[in-house]
SEMINU-956326 format. One line per 3 residues: number of its first residue (from 1); their letters; for each residue y, z, x of N, C-alpha, C, O, CB. Coordinates in Angstrom, 1 decimal, padded with zeros to 4 digits. Glycine has a CB too. Example, Ala and Ser with C-alpha at 12.3 -4.5 7.8 and 13.67 -1.06 7.14 Angstrom:
// SEMINU-956326
1 = AS = -005.7,007.8,013.2,-004.5,007.8,012.3,-003.3,007.8,013.2,-003.3,008.5,014.2,-004.5,009.0,011.3 | -002.2,007.1,012.8,-001.1,007.1,013.7,000.0,007.9,012.9,001.1,008.0,013.4,-000.6,005.7,014.1
// end
This chain:
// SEMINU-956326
1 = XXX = 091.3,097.6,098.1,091.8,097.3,099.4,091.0,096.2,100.1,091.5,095.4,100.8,091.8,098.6,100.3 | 089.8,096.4,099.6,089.0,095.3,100.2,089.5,093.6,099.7,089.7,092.6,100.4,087.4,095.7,099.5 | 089.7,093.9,098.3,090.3,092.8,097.7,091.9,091.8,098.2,092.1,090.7,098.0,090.4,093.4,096.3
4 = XXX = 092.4,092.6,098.7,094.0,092.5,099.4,093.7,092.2,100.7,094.4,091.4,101.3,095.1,093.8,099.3 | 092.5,092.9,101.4,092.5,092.4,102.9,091.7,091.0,102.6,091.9,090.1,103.4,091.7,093.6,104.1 | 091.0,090.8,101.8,090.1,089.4,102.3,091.1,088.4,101.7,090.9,087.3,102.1,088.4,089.1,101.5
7 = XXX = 092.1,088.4,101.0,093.1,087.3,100.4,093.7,087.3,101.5,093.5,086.2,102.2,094.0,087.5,099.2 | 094.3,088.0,101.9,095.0,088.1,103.1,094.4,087.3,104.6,095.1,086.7,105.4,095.0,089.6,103.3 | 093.5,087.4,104.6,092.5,087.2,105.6,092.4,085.3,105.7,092.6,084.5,106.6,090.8,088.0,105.0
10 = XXX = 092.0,085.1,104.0,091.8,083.6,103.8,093.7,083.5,104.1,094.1,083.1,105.2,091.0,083.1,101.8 | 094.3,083.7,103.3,096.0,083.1,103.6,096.2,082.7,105.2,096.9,081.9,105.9,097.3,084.7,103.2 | 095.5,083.4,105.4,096.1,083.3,107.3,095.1,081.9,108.0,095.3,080.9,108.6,095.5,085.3,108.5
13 = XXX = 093.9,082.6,107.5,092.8,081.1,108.7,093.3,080.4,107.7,094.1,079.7,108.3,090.6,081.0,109.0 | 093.4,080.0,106.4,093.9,078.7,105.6,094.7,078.0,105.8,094.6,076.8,105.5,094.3,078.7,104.7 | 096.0,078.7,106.7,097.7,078.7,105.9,097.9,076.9,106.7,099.1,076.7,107.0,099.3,080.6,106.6
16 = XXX = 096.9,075.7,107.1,097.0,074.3,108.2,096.5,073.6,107.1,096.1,074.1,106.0,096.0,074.2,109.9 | 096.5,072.5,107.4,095.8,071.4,106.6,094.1,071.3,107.6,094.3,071.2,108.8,097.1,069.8,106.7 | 093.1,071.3,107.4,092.2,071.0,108.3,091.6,069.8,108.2,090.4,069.7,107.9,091.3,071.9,108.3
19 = XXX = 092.4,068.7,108.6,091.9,067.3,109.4,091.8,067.4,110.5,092.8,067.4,111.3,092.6,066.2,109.2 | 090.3,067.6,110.7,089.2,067.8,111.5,088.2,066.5,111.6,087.6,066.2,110.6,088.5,069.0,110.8 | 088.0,065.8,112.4,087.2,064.7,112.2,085.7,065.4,112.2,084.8,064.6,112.5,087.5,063.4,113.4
22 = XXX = 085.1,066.4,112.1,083.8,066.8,112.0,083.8,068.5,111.3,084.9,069.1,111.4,083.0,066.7,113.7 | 083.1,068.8,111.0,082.5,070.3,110.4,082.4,071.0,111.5,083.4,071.6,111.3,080.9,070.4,109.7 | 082.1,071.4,112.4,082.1,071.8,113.4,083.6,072.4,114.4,083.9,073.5,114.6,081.4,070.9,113.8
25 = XXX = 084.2,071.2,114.8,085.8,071.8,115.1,086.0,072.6,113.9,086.2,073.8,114.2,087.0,070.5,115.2 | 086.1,072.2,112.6,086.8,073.2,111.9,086.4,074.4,111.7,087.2,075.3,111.6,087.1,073.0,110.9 | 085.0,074.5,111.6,084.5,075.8,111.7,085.0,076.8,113.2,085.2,078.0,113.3,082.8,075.5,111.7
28 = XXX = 085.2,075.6,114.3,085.5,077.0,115.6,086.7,077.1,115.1,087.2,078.1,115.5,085.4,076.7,117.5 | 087.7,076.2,114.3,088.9,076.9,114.1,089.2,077.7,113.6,090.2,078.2,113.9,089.6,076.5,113.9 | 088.6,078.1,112.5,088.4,078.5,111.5,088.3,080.2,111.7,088.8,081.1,111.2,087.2,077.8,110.9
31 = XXX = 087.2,080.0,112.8,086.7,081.3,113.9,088.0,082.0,114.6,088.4,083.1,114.5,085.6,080.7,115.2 | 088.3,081.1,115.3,089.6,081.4,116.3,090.3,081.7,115.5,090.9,082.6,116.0,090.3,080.4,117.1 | 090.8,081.4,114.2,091.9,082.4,113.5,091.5,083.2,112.8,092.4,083.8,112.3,092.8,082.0,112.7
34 = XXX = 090.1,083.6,112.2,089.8,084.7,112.2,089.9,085.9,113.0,090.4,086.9,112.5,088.9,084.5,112.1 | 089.5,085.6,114.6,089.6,086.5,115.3,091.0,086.8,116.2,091.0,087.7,117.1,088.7,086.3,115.8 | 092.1,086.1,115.9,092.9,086.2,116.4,093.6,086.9,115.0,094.5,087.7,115.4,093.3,085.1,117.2
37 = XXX = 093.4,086.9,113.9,093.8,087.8,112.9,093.2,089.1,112.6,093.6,089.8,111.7,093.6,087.1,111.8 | 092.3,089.5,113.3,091.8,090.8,113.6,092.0,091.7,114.7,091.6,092.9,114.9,090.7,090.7,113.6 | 092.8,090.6,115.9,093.4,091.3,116.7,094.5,091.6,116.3,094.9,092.7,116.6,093.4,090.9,117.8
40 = XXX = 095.4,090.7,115.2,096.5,090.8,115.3,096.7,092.1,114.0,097.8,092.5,113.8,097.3,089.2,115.3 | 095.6,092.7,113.2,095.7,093.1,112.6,095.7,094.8,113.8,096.7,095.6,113.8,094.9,092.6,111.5 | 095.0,094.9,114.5,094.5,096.2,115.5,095.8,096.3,116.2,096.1,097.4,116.4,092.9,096.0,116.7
43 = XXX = 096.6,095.6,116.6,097.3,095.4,117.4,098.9,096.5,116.6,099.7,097.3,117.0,097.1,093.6,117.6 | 098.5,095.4,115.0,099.7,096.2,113.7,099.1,097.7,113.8,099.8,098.6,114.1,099.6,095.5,111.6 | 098.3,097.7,113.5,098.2,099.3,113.6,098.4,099.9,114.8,099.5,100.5,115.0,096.8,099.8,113.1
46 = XXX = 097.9,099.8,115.5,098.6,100.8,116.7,099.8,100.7,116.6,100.3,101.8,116.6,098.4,100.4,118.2 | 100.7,099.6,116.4,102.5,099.8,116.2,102.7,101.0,114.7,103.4,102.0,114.5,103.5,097.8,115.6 | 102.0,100.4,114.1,102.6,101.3,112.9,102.0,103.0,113.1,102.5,103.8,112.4,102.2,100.5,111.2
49 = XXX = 100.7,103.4,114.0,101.0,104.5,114.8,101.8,104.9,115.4,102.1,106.1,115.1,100.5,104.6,115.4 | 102.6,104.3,116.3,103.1,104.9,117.5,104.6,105.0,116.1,105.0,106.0,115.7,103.2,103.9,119.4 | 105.0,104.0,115.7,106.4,104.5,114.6,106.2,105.7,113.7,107.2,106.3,113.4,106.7,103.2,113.4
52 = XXX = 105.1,106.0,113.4,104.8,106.8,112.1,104.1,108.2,113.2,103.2,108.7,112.6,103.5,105.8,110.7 | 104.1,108.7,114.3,103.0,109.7,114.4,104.8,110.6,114.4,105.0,111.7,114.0,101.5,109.7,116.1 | 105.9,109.8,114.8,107.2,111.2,114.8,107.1,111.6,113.4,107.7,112.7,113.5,109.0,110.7,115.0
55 = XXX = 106.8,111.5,112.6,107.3,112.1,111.5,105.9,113.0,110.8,106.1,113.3,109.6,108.0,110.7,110.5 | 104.8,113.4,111.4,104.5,114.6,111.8,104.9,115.4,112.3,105.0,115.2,113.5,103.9,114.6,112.0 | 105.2,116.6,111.9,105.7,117.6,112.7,105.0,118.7,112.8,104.4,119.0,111.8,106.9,118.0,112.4
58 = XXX = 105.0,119.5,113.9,104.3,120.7,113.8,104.0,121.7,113.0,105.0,122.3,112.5,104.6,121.2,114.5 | 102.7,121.9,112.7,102.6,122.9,111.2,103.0,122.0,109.6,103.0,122.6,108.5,104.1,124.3,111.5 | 103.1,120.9,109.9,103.0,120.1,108.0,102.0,120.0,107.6,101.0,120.0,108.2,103.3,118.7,107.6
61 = XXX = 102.3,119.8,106.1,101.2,119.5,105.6,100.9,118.1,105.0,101.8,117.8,104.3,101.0,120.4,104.8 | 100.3,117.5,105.0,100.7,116.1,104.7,099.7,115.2,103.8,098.7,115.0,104.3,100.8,115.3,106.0 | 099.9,114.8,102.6,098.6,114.5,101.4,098.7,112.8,101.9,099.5,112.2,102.5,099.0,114.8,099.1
64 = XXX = 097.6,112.7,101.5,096.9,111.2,101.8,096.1,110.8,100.5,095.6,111.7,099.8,095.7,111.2,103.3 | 096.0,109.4,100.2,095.1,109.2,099.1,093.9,108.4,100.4,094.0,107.3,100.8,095.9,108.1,097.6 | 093.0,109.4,100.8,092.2,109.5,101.8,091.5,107.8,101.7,091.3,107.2,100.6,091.3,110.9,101.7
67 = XXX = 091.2,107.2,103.4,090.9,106.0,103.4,091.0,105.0,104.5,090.2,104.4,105.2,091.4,105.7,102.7 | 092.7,105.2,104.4,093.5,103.8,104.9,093.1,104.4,106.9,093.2,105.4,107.6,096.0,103.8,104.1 | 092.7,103.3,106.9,092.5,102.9,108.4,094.2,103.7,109.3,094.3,104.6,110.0,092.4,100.6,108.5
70 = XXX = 095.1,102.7,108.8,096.3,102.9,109.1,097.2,104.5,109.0,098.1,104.9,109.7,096.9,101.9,108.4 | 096.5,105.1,108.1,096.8,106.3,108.1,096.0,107.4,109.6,096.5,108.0,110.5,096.2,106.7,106.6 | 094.5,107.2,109.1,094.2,107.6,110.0,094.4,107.4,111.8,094.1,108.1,112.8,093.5,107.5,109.6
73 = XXX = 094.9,106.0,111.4,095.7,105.8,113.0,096.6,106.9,113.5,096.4,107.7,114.4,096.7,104.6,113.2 | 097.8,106.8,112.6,098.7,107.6,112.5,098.4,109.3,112.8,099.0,109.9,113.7,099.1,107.4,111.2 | 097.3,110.0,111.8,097.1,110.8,112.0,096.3,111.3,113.2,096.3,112.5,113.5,096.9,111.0,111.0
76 = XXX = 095.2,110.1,114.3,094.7,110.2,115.2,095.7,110.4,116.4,095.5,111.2,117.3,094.0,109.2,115.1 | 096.6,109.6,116.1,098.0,109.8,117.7,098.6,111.4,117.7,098.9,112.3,118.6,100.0,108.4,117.3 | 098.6,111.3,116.3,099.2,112.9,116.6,098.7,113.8,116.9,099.2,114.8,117.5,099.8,113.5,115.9
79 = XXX = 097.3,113.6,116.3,096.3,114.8,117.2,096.0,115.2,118.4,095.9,116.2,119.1,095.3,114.8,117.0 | 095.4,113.4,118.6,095.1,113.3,120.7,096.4,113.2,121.3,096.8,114.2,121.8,094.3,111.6,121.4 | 096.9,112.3,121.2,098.1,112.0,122.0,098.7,113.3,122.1,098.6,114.1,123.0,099.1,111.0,121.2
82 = XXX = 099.3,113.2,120.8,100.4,114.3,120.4,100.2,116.0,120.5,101.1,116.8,120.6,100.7,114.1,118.8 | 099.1,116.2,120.4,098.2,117.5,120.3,099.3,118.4,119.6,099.8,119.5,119.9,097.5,118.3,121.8 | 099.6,117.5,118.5,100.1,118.5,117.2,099.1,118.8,116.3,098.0,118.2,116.1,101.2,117.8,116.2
85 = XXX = 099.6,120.3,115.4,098.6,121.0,114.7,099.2,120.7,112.8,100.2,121.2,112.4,098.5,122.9,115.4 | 098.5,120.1,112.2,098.8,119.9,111.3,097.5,119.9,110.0,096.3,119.9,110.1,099.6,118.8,111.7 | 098.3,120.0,109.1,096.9,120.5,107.7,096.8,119.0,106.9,097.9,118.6,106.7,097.5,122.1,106.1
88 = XXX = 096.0,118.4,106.6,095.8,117.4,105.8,094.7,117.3,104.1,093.6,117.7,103.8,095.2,116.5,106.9 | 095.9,116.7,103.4,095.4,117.4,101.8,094.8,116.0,101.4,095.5,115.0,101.7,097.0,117.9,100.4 | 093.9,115.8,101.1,093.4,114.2,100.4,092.9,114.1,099.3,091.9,114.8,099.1,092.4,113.5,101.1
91 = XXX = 093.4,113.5,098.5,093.4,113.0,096.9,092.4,112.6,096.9,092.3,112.0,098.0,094.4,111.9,096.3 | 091.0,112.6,096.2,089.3,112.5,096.1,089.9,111.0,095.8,089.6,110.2,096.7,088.0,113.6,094.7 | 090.3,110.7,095.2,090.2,109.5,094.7,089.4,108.6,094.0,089.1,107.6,094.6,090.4,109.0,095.2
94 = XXX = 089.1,108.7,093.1,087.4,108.7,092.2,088.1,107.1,092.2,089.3,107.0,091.8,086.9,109.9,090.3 | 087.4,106.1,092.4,087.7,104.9,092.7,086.6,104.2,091.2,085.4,104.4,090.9,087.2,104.5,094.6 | 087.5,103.6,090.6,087.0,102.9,089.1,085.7,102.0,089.8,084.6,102.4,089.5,088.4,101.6,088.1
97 = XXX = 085.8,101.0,090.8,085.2,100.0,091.0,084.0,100.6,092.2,083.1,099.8,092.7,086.3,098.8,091.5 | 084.1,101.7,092.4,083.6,102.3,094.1,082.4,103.1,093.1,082.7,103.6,092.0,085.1,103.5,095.4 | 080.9,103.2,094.0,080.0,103.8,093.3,080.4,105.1,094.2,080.4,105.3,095.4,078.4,103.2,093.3
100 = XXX = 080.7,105.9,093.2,081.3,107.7,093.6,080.1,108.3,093.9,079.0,108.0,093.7,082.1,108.9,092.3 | 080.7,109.5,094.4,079.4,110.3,094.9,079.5,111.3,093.8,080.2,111.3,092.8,079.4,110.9,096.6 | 078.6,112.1,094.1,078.1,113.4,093.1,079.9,114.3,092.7,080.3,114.8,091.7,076.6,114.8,094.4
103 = XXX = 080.2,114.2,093.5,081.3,115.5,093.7,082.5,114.6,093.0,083.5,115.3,092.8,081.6,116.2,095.7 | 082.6,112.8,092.7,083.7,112.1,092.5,084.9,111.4,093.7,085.8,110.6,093.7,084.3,113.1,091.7 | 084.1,112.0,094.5,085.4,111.0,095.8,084.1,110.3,096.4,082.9,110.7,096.8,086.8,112.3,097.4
106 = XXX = 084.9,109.2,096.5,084.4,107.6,096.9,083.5,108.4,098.1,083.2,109.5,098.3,086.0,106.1,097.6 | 083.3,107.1,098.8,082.3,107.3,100.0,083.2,106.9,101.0,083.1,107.3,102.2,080.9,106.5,100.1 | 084.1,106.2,100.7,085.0,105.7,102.1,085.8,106.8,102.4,086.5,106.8,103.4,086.1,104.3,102.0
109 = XXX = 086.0,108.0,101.2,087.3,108.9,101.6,086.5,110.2,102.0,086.9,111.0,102.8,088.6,109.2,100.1 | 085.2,110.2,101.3,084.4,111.4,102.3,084.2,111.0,104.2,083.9,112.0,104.8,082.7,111.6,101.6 | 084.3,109.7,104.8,084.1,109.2,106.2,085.4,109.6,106.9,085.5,110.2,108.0,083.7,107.5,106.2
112 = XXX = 086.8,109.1,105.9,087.8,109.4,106.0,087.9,110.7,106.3,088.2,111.0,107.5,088.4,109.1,105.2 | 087.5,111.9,105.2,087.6,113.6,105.5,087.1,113.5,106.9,087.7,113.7,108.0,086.6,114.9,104.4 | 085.6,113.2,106.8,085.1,113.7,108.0,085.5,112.9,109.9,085.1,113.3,111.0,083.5,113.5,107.5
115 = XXX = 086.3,111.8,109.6,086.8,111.7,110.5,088.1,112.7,111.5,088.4,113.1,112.6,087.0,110.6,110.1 | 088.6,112.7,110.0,089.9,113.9,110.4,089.5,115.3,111.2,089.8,116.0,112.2,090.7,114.6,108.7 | 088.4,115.2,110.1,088.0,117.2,110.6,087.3,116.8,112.4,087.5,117.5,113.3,086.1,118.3,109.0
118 = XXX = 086.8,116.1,112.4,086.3,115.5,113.8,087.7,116.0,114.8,087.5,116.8,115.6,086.0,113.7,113.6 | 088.8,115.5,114.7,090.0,115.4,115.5,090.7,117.2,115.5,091.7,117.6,116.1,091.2,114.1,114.7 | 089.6,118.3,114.5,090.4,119.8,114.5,091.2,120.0,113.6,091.8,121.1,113.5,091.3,120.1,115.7
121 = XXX = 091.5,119.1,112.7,092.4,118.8,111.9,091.9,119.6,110.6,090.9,119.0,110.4,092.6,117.3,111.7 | 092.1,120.7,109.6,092.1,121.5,108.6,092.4,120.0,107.2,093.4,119.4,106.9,093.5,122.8,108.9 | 091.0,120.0,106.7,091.3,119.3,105.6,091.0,119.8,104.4,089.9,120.3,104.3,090.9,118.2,105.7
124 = XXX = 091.9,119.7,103.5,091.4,120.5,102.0,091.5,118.9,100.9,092.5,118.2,100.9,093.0,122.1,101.5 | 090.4,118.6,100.0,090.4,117.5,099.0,090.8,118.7,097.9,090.6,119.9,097.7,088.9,116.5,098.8 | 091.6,117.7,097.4,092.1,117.9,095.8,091.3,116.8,094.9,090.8,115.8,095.4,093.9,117.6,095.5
127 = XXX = 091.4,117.3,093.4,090.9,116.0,092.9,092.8,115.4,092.3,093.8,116.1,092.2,089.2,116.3,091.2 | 092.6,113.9,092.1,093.8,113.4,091.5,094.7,114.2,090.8,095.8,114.3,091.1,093.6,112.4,090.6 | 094.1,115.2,089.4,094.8,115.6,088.5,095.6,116.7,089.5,096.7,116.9,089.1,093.9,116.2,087.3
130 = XXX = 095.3,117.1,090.1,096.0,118.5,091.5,097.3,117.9,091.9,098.2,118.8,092.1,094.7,118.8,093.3 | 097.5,116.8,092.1,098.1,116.1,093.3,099.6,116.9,092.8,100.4,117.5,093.6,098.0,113.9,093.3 | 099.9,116.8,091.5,101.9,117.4,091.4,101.3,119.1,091.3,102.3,119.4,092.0,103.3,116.8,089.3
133 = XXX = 100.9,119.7,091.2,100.8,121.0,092.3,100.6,121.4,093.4,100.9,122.5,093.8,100.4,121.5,092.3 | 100.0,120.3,094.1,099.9,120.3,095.3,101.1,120.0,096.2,101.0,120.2,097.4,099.1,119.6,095.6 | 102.2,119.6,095.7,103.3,118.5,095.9,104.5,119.7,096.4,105.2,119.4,097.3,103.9,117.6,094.3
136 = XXX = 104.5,121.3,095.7,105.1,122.0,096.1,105.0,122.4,097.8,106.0,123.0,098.3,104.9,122.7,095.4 | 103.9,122.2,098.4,103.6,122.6,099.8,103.1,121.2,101.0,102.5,121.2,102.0,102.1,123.8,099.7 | 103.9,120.3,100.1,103.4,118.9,100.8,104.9,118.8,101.7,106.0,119.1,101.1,103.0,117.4,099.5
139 = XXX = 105.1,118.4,103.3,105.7,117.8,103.9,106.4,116.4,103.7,107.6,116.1,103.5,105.2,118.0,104.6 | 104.7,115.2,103.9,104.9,114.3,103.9,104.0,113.6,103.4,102.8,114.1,103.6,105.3,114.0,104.8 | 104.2,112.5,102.8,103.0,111.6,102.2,102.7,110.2,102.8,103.5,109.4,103.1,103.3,111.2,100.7
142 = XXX = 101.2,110.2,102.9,101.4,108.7,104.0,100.5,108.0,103.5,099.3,108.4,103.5,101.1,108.7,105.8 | 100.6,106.7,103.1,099.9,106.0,102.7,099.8,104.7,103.2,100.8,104.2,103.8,100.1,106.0,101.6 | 098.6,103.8,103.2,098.4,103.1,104.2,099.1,101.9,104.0,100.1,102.0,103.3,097.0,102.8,104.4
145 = XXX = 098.6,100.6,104.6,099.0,099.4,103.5,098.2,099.0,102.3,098.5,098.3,101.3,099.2,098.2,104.2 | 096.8,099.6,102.8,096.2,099.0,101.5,096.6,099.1,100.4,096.6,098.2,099.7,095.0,099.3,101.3 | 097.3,100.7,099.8,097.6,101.3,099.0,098.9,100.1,098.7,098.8,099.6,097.6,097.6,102.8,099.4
148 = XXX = 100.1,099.6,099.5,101.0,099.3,099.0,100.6,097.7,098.6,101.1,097.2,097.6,102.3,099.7,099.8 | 099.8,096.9,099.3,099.2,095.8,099.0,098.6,095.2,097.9,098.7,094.1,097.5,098.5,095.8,099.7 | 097.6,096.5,097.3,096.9,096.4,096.1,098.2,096.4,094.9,098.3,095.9,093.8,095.6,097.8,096.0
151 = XXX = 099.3,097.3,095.6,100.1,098.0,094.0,101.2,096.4,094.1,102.1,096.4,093.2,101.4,100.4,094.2 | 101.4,095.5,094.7,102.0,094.4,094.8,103.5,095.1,095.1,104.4,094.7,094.4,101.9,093.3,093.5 | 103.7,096.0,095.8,105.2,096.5,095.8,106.0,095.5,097.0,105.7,094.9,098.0,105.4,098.4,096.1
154 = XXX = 106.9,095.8,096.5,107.9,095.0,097.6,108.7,096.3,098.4,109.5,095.8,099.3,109.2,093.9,096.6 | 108.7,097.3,098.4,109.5,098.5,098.7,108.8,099.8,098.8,107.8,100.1,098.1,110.5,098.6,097.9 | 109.4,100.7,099.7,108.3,101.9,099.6,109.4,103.0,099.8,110.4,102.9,100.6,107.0,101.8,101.0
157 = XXX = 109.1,104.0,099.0,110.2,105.1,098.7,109.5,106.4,099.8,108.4,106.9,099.7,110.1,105.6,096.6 | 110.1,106.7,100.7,109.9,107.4,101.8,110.6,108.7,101.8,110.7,109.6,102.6,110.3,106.6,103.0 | 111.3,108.6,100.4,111.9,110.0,100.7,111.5,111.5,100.9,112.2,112.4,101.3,112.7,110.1,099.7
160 = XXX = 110.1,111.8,100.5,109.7,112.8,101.0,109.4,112.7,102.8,109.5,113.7,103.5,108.6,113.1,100.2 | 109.0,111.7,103.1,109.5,111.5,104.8,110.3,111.7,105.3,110.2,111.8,106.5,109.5,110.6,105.3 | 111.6,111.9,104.9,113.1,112.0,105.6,113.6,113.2,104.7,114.7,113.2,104.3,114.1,110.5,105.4
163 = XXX = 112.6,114.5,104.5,113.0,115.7,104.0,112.5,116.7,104.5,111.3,116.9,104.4,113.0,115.8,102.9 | 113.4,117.6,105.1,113.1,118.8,106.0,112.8,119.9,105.1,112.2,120.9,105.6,114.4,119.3,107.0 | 113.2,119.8,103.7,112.3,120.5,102.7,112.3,120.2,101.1,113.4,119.9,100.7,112.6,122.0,102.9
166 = XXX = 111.7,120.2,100.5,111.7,119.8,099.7,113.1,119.7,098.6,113.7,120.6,098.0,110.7,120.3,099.4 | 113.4,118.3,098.6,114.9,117.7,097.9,115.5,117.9,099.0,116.7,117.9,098.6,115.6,118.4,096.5 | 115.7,118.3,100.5,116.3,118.2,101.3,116.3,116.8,102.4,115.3,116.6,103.1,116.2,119.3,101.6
169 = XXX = 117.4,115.7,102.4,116.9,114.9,102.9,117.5,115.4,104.5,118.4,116.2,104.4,117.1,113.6,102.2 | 117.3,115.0,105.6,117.0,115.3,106.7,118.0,114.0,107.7,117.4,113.1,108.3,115.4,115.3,106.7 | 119.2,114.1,107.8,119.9,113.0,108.8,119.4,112.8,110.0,119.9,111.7,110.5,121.2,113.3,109.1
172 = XXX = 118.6,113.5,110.9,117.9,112.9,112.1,116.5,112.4,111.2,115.9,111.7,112.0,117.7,114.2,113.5 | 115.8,112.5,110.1,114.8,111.7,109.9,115.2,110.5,109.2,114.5,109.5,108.9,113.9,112.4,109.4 | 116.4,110.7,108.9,116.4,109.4,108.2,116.9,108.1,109.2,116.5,107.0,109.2,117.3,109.5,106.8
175 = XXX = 118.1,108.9,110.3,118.0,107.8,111.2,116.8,107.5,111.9,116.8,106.4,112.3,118.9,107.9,112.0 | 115.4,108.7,112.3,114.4,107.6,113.1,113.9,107.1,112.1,113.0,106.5,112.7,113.2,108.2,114.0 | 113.8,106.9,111.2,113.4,106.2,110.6,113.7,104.7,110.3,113.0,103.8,110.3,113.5,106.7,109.8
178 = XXX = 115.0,104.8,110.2,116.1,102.9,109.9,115.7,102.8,111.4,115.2,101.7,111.8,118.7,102.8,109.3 | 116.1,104.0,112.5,115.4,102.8,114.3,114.2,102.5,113.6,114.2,101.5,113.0,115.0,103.7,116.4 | 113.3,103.1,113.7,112.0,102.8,114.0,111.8,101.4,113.3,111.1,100.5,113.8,110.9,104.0,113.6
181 = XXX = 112.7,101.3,111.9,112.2,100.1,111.1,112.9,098.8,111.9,112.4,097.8,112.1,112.7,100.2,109.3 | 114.0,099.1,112.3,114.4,098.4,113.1,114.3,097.6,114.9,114.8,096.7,115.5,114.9,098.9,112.8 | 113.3,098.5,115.1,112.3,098.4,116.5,111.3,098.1,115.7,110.2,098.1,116.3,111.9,099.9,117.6
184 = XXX = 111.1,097.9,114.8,109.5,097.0,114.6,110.3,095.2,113.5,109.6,094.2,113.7,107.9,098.6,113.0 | 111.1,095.1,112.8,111.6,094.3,112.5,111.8,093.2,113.9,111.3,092.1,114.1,112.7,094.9,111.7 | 112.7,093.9,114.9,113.7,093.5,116.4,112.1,092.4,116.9,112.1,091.2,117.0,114.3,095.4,118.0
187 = XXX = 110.8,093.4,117.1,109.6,092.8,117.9,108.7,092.2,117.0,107.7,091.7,117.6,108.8,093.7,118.8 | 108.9,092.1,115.2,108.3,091.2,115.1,108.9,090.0,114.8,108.2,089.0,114.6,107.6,091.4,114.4 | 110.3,090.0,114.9,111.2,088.5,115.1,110.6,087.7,116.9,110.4,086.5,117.2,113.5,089.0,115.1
190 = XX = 110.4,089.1,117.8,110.5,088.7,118.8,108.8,088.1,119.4,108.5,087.7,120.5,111.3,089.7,119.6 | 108.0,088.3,118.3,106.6,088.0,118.4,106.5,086.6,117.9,105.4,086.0,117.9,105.5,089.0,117.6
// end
């Protein structure tokens, strides 16, 4: 994820030609879209909170491949905001490239647990191999963007999001869903 946010990062302060008559202007420009790309990143997450905290519902259970900033947004609104009570399952995620800890889950997804449990929130880790048994008592799965960024997808299959139980898909979730995509499509044409 680290790897997809800093490409990302360069794509954006890059994306000008920089004729600059000195080192200096280009460096503050350089700056200025840096930091205007870090607001505009804080700014995406809080939207993709406030779209994503409906589809917690009271009493779910919801697996995470523990981590994503954007998740934990999500799961932060519904706690404070929302003061919904909900259980959260997180995949250890023994990361190939990440020095693991003793137990096998990364260090970013143990900060992750312990952020959650901070908010009251009931967290249980699985290791990877658990995840399709665990799947029988899962609501909803939420994964950040890092996750869809790294995997280069162009599409994201949500159908356990828009099911009131398992293989059941759910006609009021699936329409908030096409709004919500559509209230965020509408304001980023209008940004």
């Amino acid at each position: 994820s680290v790897r997809a946010a800093c490409e990302l990062f360069v794509k954006f302060i890059t994306r000008t030609s920089f004729d600059f008559p000195d080192f200096a202007e280009c460096k503050m420009r350089l700056i200025q879209r840096g930091e205007h790309f870090r607001a505009m990143t804080d700014t995406c997450r809080e939207r993709i909170a406030v779209f994503g905290e409906p589809f917690i519902l009271q009493g779910s259970n919801i697996l995470t491949h523990g981590g994503s900033r954007v998740v934990f947004s999500i799961i932060e609104r519904a706690a404070r905001m929302k003061r919904k009570q909900f259980r959260v399952v997180v995949v250890e995620g023994r990361g190939r490239h990440d020095a693991a800890l003793s137990s096998g889950m990364t260090a970013k997804t143990l900060r992750f647990c312990c952020d959650v449990m901070r908010l009251g929130i009931q967290v249980t880790i699985i290791p990877d191999s658990a995840v399709p048994a665990a799947m029988e008592v899962i609501d909803i799965v939420l994964l950040g963007a890092e996750a869809i960024a790294e995997s280069g997808a162009s599409s994201v299959d949500v159908s356990s999001g828009v099911e009131s139980a398992p293989g059941r898909k759910d006609p009021l979730l699936i329409h908030r869903f096409v709004e919500a995509v559509r209230r965020a499509e509408t304001e980023a044409g209008a940004s």
